[in-house]
C-alpha positions in Angstrom: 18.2 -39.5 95.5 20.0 -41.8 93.7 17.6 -43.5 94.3 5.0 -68.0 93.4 1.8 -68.7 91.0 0.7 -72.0 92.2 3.1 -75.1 90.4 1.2 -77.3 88.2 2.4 -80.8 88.0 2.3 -81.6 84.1 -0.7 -83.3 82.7 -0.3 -87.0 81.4 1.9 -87.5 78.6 3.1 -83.4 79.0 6.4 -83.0 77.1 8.1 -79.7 76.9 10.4 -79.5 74.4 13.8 -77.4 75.3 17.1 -79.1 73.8 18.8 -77.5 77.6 19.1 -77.9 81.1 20.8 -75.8 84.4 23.9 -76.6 85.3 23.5 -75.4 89.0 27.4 -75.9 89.6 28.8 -73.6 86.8 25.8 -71.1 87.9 26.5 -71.2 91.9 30.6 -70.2 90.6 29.0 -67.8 88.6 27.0 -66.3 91.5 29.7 -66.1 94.2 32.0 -64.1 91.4 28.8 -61.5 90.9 27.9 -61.0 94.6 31.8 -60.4 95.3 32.1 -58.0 93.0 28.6 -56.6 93.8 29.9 -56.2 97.4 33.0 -54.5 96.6 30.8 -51.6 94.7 28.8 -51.9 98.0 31.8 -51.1 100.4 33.2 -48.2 97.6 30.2 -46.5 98.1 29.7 -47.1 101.6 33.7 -45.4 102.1 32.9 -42.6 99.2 29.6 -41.4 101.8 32.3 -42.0 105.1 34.6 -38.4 104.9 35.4 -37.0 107.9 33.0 -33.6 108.6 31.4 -31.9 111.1 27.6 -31.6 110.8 25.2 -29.5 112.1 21.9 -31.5 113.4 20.7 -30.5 116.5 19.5 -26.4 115.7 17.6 -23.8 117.0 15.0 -22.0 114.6 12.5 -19.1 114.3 10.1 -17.2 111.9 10.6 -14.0 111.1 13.2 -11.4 110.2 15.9 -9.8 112.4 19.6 -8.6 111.0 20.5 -9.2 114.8 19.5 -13.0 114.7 23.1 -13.9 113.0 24.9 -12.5 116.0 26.8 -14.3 118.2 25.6 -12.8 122.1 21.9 -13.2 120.6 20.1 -15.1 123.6 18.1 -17.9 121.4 17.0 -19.6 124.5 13.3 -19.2 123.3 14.0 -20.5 119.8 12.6 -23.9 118.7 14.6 -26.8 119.2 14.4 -29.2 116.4 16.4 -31.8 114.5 17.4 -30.4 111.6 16.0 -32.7 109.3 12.9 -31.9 110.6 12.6 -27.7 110.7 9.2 -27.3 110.2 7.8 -25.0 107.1 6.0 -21.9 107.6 5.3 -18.7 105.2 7.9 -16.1 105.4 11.5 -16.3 106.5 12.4 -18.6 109.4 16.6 -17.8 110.9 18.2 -21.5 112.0 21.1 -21.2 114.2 23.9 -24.3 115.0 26.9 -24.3 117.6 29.4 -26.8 116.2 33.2 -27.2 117.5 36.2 -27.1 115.5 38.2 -29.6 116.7 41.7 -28.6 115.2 43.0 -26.2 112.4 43.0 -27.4 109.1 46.0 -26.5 106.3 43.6 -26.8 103.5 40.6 -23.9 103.0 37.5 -25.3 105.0 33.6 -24.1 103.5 30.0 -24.6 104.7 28.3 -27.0 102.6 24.1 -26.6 102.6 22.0 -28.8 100.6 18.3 -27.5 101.4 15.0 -26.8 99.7 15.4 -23.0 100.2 17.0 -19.6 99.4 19.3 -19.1 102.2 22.5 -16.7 103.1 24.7 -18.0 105.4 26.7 -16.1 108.3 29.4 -17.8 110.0 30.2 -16.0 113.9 28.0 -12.9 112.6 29.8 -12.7 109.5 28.1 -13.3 106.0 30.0 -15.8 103.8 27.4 -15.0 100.9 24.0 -16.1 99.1 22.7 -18.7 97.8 19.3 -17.4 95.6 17.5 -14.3 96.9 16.2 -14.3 100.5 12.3 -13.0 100.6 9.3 -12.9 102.8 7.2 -13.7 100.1 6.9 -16.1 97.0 7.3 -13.0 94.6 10.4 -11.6 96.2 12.3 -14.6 96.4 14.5 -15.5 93.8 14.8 -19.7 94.4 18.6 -20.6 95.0 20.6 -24.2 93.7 19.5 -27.4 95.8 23.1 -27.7 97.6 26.0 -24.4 97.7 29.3 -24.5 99.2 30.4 -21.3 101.0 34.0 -20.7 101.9 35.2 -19.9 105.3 38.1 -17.1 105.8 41.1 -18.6 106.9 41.4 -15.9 110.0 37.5 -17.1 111.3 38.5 -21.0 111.3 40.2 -21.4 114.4 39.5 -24.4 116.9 36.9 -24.0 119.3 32.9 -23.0 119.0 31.4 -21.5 116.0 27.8 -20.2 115.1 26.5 -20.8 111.8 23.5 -18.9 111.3 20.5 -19.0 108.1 18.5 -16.6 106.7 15.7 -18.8 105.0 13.1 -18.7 102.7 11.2 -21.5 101.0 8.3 -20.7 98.8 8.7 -22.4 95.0 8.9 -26.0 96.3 6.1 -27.2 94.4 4.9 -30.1 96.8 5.1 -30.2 100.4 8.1 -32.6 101.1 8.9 -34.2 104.2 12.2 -32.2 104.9 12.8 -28.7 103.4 16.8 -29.3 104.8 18.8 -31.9 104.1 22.0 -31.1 105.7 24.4 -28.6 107.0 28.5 -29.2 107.4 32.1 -27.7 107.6 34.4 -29.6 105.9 37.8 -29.1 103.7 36.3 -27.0 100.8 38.5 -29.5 98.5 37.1 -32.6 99.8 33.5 -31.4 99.7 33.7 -30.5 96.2 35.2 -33.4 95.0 33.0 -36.0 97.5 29.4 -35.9 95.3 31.7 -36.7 92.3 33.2 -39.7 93.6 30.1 -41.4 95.2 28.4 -41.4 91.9 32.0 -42.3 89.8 31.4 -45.8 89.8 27.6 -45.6 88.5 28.6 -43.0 85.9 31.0 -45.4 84.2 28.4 -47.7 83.6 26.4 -45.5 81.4 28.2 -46.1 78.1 27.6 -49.7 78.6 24.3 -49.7 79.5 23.5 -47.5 76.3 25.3 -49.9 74.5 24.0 -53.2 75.7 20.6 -51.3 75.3 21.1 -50.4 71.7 22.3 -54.1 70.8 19.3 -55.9 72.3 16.7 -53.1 71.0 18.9 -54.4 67.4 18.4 -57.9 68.0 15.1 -57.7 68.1 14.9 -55.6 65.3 16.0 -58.5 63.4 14.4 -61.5 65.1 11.0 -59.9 66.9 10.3 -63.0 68.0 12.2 -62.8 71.2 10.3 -60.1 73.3 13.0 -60.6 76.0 15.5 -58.9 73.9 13.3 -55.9 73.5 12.3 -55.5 77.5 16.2 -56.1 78.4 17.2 -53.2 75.8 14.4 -51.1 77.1 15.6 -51.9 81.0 19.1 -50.4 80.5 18.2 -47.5 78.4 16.0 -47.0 81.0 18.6 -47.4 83.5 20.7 -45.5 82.1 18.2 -42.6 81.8 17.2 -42.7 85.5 20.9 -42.9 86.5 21.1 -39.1 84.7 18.4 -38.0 86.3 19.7 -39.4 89.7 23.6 -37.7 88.9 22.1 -34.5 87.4 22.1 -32.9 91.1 25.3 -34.1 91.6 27.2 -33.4 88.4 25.0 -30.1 87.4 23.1 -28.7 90.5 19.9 -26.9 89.8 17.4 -23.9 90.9 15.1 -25.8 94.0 12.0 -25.3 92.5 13.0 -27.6 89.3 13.7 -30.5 92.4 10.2 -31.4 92.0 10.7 -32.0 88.0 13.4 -34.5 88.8 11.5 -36.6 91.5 9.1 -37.0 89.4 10.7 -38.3 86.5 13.6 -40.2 89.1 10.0 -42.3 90.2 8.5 -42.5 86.9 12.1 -44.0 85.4 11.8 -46.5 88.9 8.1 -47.6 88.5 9.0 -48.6 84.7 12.6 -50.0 85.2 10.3 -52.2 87.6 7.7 -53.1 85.7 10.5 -53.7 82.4 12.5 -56.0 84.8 9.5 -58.1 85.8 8.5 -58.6 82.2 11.3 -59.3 81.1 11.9 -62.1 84.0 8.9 -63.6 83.0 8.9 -63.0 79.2 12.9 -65.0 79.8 11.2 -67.8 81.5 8.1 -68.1 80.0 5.6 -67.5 83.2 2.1 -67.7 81.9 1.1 -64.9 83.8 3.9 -61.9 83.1 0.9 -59.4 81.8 -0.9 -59.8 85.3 2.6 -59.4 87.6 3.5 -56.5 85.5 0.1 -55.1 85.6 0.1 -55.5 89.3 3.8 -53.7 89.9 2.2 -50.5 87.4 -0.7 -50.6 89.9 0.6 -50.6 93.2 3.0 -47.6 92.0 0.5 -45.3 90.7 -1.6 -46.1 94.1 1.9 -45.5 95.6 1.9 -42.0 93.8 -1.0 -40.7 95.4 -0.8 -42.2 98.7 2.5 -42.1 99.9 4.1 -38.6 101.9 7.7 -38.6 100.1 9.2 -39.6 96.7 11.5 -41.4 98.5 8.7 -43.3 99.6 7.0 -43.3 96.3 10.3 -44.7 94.7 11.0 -46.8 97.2 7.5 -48.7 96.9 7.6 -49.6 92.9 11.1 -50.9 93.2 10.4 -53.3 96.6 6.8 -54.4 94.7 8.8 -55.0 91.6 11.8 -56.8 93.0 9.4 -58.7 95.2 7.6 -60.2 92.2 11.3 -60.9 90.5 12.1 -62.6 93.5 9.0 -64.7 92.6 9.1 -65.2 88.8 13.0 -66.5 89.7 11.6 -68.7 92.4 9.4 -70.4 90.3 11.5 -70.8 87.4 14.0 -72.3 89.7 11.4 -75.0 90.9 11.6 -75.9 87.1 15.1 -76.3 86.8 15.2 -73.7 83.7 18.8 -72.2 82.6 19.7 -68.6 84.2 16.8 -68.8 87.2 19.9 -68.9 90.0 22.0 -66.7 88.8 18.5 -63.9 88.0 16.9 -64.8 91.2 20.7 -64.7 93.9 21.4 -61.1 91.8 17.3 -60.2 92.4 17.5 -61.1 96.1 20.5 -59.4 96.9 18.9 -56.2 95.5 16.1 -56.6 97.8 18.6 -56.9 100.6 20.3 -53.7 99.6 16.8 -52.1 99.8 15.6 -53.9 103.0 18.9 -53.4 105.0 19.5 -49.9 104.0 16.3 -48.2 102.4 18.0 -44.4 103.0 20.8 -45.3 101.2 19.6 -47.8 99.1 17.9 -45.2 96.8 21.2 -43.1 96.6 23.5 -45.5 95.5 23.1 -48.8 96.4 19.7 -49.0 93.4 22.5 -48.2 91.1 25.6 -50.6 92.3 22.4 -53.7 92.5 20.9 -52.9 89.3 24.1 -52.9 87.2 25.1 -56.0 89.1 22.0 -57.9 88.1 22.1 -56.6 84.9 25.5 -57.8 84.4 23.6 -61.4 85.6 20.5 -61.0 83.5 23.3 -60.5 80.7 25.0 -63.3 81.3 21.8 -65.6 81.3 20.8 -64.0 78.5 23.9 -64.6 76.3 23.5 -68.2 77.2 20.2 -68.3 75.9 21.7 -67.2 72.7 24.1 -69.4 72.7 21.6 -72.6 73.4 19.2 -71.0 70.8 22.5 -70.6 68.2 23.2 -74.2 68.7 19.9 -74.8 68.7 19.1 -73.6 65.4 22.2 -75.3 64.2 21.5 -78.6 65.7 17.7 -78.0 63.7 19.6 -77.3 60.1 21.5 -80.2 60.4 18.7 -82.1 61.0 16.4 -80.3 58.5 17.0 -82.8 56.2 16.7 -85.5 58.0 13.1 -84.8 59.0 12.6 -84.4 55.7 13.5 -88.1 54.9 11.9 -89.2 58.4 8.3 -87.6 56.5 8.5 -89.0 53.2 9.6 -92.7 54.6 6.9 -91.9 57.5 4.6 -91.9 54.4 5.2 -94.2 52.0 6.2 -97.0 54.7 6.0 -100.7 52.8 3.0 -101.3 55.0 0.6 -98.4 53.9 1.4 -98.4 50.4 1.1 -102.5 50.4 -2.0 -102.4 52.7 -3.8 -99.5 50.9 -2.6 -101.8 47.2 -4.2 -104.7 48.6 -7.3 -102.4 49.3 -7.5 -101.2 46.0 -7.5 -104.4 44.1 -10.1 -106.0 45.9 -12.0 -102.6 45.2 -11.6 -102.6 41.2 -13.1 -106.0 41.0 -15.9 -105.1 43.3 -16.5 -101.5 43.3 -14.0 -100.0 40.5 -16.0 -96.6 41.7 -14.7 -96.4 45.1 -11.2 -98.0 44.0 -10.9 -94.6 41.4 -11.9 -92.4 44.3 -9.4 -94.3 46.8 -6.6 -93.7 44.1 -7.5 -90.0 43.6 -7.4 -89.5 47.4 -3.9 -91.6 47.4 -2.3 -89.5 44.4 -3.4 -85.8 46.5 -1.8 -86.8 49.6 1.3 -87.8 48.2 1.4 -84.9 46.0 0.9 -82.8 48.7 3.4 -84.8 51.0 6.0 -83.8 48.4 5.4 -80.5 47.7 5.6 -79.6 51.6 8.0 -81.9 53.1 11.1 -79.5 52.9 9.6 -76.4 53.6 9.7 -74.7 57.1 6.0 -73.6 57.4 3.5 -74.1 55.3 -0.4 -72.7 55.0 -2.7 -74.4 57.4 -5.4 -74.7 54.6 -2.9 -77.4 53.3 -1.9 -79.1 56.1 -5.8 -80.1 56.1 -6.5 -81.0 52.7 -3.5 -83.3 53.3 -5.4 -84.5 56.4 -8.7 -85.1 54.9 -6.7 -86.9 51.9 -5.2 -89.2 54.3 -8.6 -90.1 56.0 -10.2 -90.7 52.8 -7.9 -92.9 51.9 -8.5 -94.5 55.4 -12.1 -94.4 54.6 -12.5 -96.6 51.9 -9.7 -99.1 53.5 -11.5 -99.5 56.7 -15.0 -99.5 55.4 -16.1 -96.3 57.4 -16.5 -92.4 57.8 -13.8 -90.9 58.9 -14.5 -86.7 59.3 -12.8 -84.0 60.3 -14.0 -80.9 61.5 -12.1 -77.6 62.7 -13.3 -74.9 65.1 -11.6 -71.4 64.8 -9.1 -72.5 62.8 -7.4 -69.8 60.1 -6.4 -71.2 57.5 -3.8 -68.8 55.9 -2.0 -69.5 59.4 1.7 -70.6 59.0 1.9 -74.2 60.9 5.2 -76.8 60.1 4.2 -79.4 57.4 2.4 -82.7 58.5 2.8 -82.0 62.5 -1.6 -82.6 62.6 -1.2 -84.9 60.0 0.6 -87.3 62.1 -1.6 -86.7 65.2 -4.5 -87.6 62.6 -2.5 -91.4 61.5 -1.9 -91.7 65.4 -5.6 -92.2 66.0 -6.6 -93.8 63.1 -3.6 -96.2 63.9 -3.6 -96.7 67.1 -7.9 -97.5 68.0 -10.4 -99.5 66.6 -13.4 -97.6 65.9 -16.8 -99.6 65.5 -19.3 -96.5 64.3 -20.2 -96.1 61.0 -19.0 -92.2 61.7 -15.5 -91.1 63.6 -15.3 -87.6 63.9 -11.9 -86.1 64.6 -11.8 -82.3 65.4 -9.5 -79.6 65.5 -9.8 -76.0 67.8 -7.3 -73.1 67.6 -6.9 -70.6 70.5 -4.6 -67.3 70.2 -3.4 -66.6 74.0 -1.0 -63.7 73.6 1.9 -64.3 72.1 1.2 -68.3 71.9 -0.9 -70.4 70.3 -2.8 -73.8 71.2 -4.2 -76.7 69.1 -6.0 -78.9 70.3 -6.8 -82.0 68.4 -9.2 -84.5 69.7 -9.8 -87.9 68.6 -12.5 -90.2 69.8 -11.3 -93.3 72.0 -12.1 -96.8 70.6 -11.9 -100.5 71.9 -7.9 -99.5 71.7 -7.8 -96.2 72.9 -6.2 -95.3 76.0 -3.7 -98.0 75.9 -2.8 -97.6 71.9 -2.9 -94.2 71.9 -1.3 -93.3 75.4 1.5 -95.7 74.2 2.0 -93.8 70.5 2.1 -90.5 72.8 4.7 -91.4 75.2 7.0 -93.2 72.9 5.7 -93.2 69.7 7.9 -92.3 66.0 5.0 -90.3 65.3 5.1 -88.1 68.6 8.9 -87.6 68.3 8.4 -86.8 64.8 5.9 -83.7 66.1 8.4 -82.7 68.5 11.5 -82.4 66.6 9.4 -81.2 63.8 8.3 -78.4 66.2 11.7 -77.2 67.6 13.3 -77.0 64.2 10.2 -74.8 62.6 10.0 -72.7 65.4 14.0 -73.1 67.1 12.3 -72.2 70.6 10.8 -74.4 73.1 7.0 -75.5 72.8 5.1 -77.7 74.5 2.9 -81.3 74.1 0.3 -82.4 76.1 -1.8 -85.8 76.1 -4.0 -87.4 77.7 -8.1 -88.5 77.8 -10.3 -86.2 78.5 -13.9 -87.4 78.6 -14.3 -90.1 75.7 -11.3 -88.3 73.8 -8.1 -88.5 73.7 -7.0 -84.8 73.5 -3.6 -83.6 72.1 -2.7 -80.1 73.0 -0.1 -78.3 71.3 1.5 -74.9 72.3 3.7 -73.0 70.3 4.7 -69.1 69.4 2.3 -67.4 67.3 3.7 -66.7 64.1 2.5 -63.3 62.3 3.8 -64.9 58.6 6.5 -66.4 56.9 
């Protein structure tokens, strides 16, 4: 056994702030080169599986436990008839008996090749071509034989015409109660048989040094930059893969005693149920769907009910990977409707999986898992390197403009226009109320202390990105002859946030409204949602308000400032939002949480 949430429309003034876009025509080229090669793995397998043999499925069968029953003038016309797939289980030892016809003789040694839950010896016209295990009526005198033997058939008893193969059965260490104890019976050229298992797993089994190694370097990468979850779920998918394409080939490559063939389907669906669940986190960790934890949670869910409600591994394997490439098919669907980078080439590669699987289940969970997965790996890989790329240039693009921002803070500052306004303020005061003009100048002197202490560094503690707030709206206080307070709610201070990004949300409303009460409060929350976090800043609407400050957030220096400012702290995309919300005009901003600097 190899075995869309609903689209919100953006809320006014939304910006989300990624430096790329999809280039759908360099994708769709892109596609058509995976899903031909894809096919071609398809149409090896499909021609490894397609030897020539003759099988044995129509038999006769019976319990119990008679030397004669291997003969061939035995009348068996009162036997059971019954596919051979479907030889029913009973305690004790049960005799199977198949006519197949030789067509022609063969140069080349032919063999019987058995693949069956069981102990068996095998007779061919009467005569007993050997064991496979120990034969015996009970669990305690059977010894359990391999999951598949060849037996080879004396050149002098393979002529053309009929032939009897006969089997001497016993089944008692299965474990679980599968739904067929006999896979398949056939007569074949001993060479070929030997060699066919081989081949139809070849193709896979070259894989498994690169999926190790892709695994290893993305498990690396995060190890250096643990940021980027994504690189940790794609290493853990192909070391993953790789281990469940072991336990698929172990049959194949090794063989094994049939009573350990309930080991392997076990782990073969525990490897599927979390290669699903790592490829649907990983699809939406790569494009940011808000609700990854809940689509994962659901693919774990739907396995483990799987597990204990489903007749079959097959069927219990089967289950996890359609739910999980189901929800793939989903999480690339809706990235798609949002134009983001990689969701054609992830979602073509996801549904041609889930053709594989919905075309051909039987097969599907031999060999075609394997030839789908490494072929949307391959595409997951590609997508991924491109993020890496962007991000690289990114980041590049951000240094070079590192200082810039710099410059674009300290001019945002000291601007003629504050410095001569807030002047002209503090003469009038030291002629009227010297007091007030001392405290104006203090307040003045902190913020631009603090402005230049924090301008060129990356992050900075949010317990000083306020006190340069609250410096700012002092200064504002005395100039425009009211309160101006700010109060916070859940906010940690020690937390790492760029320099001046609420700061400049703070001299948009000031700016941008008139306020007529004595008292303007301004107010600040902090949420932690996962791995993100959201600010909300909201400032109360004056006689200006919608238009002045709906104006500064769609096109304002100060708004671009916060965005740029945003991408080159955190060199990943993170989102703004605007808009009024009762009498406030709320500023929502989203970005990754940052454990420290």
């Amino acid at each position: 056994m190899l075995r869309l949430p609903v689209f919100r429309p953006p809320m006014l003034g939304a910006t989300t702030l990624n430096p790329t876009t999809s280039n759908p025509t360099r994708e769709s080229s892109r596609v058509w080169l995976v899903l031909v090669v894809i096919g071609l793995l398809w149409l090896q397998g499909v021609a490894a599986r397609g030897q020539a043999h003759t099988g044995c499925y129509e038999v006769l069968s019976r319990v119990g436990d008679d030397p004669t029953w291997s003969t061939l003038g035995l009348d068996d016309s009162t036997w059971e008839k019954d596919d051979f797939f479907e030889v029913p289980h009973e305690p004790g030892v049960r005799w199977i008996r198949c006519r197949m016809v030789l067509a022609e003789s063969s140069r080349e040694a032919l063999a019987v090749d058995i693949s069956a839950l069981a102990s068996i010896e095998v007779f061919w016209d009467g005569i007993s071509l050997g064991t496979n295990g120990v034969v015996g009526g009970e669990a305690g005198q059977e010894l359990p034989g391999k999951l598949r033997s060849l037996h080879a058939i004396p050149t002098h008893l393979a002529k053309p015409g009929e032939h009897l193969v006969a089997l001497r059965t016993s089944s008692h260490h299965t474990g679980f109660e599968p739904t067929s104890y006999f896979y398949g019976v056939r007569v074949g050229e001993l060479g070929e048989l030997s060699a066919q298992p081989l081949r139809a797993v070849s193709l896979p089994l070259l894989t498994l040094g690169g999926l190790v190694v892709v695994g290893l370097y993305f498990l690396f990468l995060f190890a250096v930059d643990r940021h980027d979850r994504s690189h940790l779920l794609l290493g853990l998918l192909s070391l993953t893969l790789a281990s469940q394409l072991v336990a698929e080939s172990w049959r194949t490559l090794f063989g094994y005693a049939y009573d350990l063939h309930i080991v392997r389907l076990r782990v073969v669906a525990a490897l599927a149920l979390l290669s699903g669940t790592l490829l649907v986190g990983f699809l939406g960790v790569r494009f940011r769907h808000p609700r990854v934890g809940l689509w994962g949670s659901v693919v774990v869910a739907t396995g483990i009910a799987g597990w204990w409600t489903l007749a079959g591994y097959d069927a219990k394997t089967a289950s996890s990977l359609l739910v999980a490439l189901v929800i793939s098919l989903w999480i690339t669907g809706w990235a798609w409707i949002r134009r983001l980078p990689g969701s054609i080439l992830a979602g073509s590669s996801v549904a041609l999986c889930l053709a594989f699987l919905l075309c051909a289940p039987g097969s599907f969970l031999d060999v075609s898992w394997f030839y789908g997965m490494i072929g949307l790996l391959l595409c997951l890989l590609i997508t991924q390197a491109l993020q890496i790329r962007q991000q690289r240039r990114a980041h590049e693009a951000a240094l070079v403009s590192s200082v810039r921002l710099e410059l674009e803070l300290l001019k945002k500052q000291l601007q003629p226009h504050f410095l001569m306004n807030t002047l002209t303020s503090l003469m009038e005061l030291v002629e009227e109320r010297p007091t007030e003009a001392k405290e104006t100048l203090e307040a003045l002197a902190v913020e631009l202390r603090v402005l230049l202490s924090v301008s060129s560094q990356r992050f900075i503690p949010m317990g000083k990105e306020l006190e340069l707030c609250r410096a700012h709206l002092a200064v504002m206080s005395i100039r425009r002859d009211r309160q101006f307070l700010f109060e916070t709610e859940g906010v940690v201070v020690e937390r790492p946030v760029p320099p001046a990004v609420i700061l400049t949300l703070v001299e948009n409303a000031v700016t941008h409204n008139r306020y007529e009460e004595q008292q303007v409060f301004f107010r600040l929350q902090e949420e932690v949602r996962g791995e993100h976090l959201l600010y909300r800043f909201d400032s109360p609407l004056g006689r200006m308000g919608k238009k002045g400050a709906a104006s500064e957030a769609a096109k304002g220096t100060g708004s671009r400032y916060v965005e740029a400012r945003l991408l080159e702290s955190f060199g990943e995309p993170c989102e703004m939002r605007s808009g009024p919300v009762g009498g406030f005009w709320q500023t929502t901003l989203t970005v990754p949480l940052v454990k420290g600097e």
